[in-house]
C-alpha positions in Angstrom: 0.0 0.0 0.0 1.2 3.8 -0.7 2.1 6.1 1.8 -0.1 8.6 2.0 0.0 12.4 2.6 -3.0 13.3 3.8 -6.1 12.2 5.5 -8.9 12.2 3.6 -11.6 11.7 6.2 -13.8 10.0 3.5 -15.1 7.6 6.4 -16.6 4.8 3.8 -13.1 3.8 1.8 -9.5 4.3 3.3 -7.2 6.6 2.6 -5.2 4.2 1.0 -7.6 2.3 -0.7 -8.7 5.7 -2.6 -5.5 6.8 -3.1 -4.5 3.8 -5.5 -7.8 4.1 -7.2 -7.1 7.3 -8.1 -3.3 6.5 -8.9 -4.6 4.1 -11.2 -7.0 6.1 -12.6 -4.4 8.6 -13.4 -2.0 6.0 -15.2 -4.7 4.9 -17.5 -5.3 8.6 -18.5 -3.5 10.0 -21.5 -0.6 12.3 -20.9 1.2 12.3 -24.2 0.8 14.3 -27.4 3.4 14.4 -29.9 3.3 16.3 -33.4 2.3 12.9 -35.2 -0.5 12.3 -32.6 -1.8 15.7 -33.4 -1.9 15.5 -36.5 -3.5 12.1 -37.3 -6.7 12.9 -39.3 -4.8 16.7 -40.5 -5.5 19.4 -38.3 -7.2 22.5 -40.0 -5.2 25.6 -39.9 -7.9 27.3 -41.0 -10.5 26.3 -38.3 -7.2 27.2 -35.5 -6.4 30.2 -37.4 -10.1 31.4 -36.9 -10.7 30.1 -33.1 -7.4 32.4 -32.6 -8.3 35.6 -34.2 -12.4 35.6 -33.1 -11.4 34.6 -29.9 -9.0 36.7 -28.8 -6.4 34.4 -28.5 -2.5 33.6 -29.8 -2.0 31.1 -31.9 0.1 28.8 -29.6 -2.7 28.9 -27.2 -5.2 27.7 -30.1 -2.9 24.6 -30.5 -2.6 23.8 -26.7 -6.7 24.0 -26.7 -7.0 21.2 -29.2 -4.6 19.3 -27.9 -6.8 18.9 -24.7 -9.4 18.8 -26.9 -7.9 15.3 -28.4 -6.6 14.3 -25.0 -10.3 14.8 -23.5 -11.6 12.8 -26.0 -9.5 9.9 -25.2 -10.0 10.0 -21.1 -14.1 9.8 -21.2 -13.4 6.0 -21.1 -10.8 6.3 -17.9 -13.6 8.6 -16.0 -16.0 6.0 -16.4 -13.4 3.4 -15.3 -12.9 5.9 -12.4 -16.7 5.8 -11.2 -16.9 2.3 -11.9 -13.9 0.7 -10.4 -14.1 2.2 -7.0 -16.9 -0.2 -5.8 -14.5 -2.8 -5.8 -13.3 -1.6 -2.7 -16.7 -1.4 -0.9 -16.6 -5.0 0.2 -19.7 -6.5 1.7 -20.6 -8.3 -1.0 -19.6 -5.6 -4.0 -18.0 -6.7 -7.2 -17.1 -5.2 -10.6 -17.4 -8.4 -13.1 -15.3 -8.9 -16.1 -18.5 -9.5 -17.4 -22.2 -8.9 -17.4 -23.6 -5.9 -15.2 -20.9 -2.9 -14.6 -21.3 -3.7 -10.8 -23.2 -6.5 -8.9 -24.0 -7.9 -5.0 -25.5 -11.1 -5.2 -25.8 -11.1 -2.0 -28.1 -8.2 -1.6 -29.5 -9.1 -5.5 -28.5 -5.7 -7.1 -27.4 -5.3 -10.1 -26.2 -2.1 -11.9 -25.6 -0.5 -15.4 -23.4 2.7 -14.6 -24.0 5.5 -17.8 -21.8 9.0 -17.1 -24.8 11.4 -17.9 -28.6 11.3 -18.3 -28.8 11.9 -22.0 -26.4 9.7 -23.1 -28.2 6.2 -24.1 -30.6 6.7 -27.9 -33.5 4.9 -27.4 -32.2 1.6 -29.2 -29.4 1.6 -26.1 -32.3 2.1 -23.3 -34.1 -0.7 -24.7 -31.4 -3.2 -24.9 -30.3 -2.6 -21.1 -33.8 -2.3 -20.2 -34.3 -5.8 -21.7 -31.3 -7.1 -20.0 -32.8 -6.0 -17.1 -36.1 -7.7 -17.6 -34.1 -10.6 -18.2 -32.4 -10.6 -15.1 -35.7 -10.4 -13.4 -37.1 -13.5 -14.8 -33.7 -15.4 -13.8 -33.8 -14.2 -10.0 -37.2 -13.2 -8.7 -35.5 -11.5 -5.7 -33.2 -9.1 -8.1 -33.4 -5.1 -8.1 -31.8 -3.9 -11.0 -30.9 -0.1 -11.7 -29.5 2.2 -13.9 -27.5 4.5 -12.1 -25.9 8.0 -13.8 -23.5 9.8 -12.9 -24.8 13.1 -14.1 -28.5 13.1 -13.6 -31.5 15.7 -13.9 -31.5 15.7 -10.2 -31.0 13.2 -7.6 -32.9 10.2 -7.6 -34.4 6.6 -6.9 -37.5 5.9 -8.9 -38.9 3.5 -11.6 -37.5 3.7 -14.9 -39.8 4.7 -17.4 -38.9 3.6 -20.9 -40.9 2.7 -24.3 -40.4 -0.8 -25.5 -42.4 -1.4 -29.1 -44.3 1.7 -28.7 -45.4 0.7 -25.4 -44.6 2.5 -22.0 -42.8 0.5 -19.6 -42.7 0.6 -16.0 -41.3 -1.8 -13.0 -40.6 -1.2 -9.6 -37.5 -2.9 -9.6 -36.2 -1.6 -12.9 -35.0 1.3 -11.3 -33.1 4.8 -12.3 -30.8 6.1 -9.6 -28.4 9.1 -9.5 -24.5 8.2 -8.0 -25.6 10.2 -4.8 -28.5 7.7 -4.2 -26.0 5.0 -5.4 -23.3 5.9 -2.5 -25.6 6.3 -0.1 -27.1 2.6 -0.7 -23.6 1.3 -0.9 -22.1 2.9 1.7 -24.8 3.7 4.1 -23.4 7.3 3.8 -26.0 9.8 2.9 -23.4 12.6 1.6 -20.7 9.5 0.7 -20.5 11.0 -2.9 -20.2 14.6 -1.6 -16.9 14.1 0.7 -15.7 12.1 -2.2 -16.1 14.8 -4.9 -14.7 17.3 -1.7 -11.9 15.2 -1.4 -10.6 14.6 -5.1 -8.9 17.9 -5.6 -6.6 17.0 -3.1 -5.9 13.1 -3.8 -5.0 13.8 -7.7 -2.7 16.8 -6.4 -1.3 13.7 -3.8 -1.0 11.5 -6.7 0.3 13.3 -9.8 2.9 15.5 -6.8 4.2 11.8 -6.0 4.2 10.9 -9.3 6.0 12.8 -11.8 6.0 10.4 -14.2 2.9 10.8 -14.6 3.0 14.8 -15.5 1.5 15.8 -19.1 4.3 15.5 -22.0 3.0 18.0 -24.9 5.7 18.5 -27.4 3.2 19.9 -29.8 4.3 23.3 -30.0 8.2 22.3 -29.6 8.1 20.1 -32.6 5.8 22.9 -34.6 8.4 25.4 -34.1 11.8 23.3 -34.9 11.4 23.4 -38.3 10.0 27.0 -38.7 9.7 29.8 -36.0 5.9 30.7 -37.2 4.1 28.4 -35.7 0.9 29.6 -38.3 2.9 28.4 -41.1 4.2 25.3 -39.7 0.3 24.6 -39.2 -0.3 25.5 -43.1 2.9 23.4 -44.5 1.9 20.2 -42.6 -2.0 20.4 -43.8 -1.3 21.4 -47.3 2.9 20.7 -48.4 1.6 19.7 -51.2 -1.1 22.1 -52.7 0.0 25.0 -54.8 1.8 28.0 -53.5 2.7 26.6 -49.9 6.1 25.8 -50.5 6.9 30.0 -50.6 6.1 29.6 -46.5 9.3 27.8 -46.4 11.6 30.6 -47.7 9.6 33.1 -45.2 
């Protein structure tokens, strides 16, 4: 186990226990972008050279913005391994399968589909995982299934209400739970998910502080400017080398 820093006063998961998650949640995030990387499907000078000039901003910065914009992209998966993976340390009965619902108790009969936000299932995807749910209640007549989300509406525990074939569907133990709701049932900690969201500023700090391998490494802008000191040209050259009248940027 680390040594840790701080106390975290969480109450419900060690200090320990949630400072590895979070390690490991860190490691899995992306923290690299090189020139290559950047440019994989051609960036658009045009579009940067635009997002610059309306918004006020220099040119390097409009680089550095999408290359967080193409890092975020890649870490929605890692959040949701985040929100997911803690419940392994809940014990009593907890799990995270390798397979079938995100998170399950057989003991208790629960079983869980964790989404990150409300609006993020089309229809087609809430019926399937309502089906699965159905299915599980024909298997064990003692189950509660739910669909908890990270980012609800509000907070919540009440029937999900879905259309399957045109038809409104409703069960009392096909439920739709926000991660408040969720903590608080797993826990027994009505605010659990509040100290937890209190208490992350401080653990990444913790982590990435004791960690510097695990800083970001952006050498974008460094690998831009090696071949020619305006980094607007640079932008133009690598998109279009090969279209007419670009090559006069490389005697500028």
């Amino acid at each position: 186990m680390p040594t840790v820093p701080h106390n975290y006063n969480l109450g419900f998961i060690s200090n320990e226990d949630i400072y590895e998650h979070v390690k490991k949640t860190v490691e899995a995030y992306r923290r690299e972008i090189t020139l290559d990387q950047f440019n994989e499907n051609i960036i658009d000078p045009i579009k940067l050279t635009f997002d610059a000039k309306v918004y006020g901003k220099t040119i390097q910065q409009a680089v550095e913005d999408e290359c967080f914009r193409q890092i975020d992209k890649s870490n929605t998966n890692r959040i949701g391994y985040f929100h997911q993976n803690l419940f392994r340390y809940a014990g009593n009965g907890w799990v995270v399968p390798s397979a079938g619902f995100d998170v399950e108790n057989d003991e208790l009969h629960i079983y869980v589909e964790m989404k990150n936000k409300h609006n993020t299932m089309n229809s087609a995807s809430s019926q399937k995982t309502y089906m699965k749910m159905q299915g599980k209640l024909l298997d064990d007549d003692e189950a509660t299934c739910y669909l908890v989300e990270i980012i609800s509406k509000r907070s919540r525990d009440d029937a999900w209400k879905v259309s399957l074939d045109g038809k409104p569907r409703e069960h009392k133990k096909i439920r739709r739970m926000s991660i408040d709701k969720f903590y608080a049932l797993v826990f027994g900690v009505e605010d659990a998910f509040f100290r937890l969201c209190a208490a992350l500023p401080r653990i990444i700090e913790d982590v990435v502080n004791d960690n510097p391998a695990l800083a970001l490494k952006n050498t974008v802008y460094e690998e831009l400017t090696k071949e020619h000191a305006d980094i607007l040209a640079s932008l133009y050259i690598l998109a279009f080398k090969t279209y007419e009248g670009f090559d006069k940027l490389n005697n500028k």
